[in-house]
C-alpha positions as CSV (number, residue, x, y, z in Angstrom):
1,X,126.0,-86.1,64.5
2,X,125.8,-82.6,65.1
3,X,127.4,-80.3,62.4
4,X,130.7,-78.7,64.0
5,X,130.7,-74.6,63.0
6,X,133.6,-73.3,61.5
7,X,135.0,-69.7,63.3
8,X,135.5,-66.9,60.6
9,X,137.7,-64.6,61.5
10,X,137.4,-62.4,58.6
11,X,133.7,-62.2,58.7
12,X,134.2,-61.8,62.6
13,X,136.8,-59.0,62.1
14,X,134.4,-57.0,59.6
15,X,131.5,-57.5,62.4
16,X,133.7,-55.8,64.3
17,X,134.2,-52.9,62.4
18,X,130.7,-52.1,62.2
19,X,130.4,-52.6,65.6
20,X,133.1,-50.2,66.2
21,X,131.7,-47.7,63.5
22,X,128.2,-47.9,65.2
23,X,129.0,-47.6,68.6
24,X,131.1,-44.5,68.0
25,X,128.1,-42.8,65.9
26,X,125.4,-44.5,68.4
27,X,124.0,-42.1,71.2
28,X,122.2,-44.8,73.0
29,X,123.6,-45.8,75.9
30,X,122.0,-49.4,76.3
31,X,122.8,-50.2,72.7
32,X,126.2,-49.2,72.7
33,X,126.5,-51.3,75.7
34,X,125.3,-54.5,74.1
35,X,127.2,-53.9,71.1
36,X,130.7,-53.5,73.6
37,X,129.6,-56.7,74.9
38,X,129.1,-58.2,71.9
39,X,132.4,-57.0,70.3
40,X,134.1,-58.0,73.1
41,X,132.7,-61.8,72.3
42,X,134.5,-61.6,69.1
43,X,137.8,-60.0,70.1
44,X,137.8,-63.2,72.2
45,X,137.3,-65.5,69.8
46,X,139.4,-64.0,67.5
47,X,141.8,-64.0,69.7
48,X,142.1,-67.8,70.3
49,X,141.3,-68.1,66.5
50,X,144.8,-66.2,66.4
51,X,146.6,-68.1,68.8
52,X,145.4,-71.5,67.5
53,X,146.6,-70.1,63.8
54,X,150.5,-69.3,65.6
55,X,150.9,-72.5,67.2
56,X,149.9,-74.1,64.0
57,X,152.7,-72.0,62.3
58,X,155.5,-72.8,65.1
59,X,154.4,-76.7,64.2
60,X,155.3,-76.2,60.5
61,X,158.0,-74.7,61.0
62,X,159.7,-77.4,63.6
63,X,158.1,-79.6,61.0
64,X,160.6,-78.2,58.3
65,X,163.5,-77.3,60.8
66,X,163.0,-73.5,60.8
């Protein structure tokens, strides 16, 4: 059975971060392009991480008549 990975947002959110911090210092075209991509990859999945979280939260709180 193949082992299911886990989405981290925080660790996700601090890739980001960098990303952000190194394409604003970067001066390589190409690079900074690949890392836009790839912070674009993660503002997706974080993203659905957070919408997955809210509906969660809107089910507790029917749950306990909020």
């Amino acid at each position: 059975m193949p082992k299911t990975t886990v989405f981290n947002f925080e660790k996700a959110y601090s890739e980001l971060e960098k990303i952000m911090a190194e394409v604003e210092k970067n001066e390589d075209l190409e690079k900074s392009l690949k890392l836009y991509e790839k912070g674009l990859d993660l503002i997706s999945k974080c993203k659905k991480r957070l919408e997955e979280v809210e509906n969660r939260v809107k089910v507790i709180r029917e749950k306990f008549g909020e």
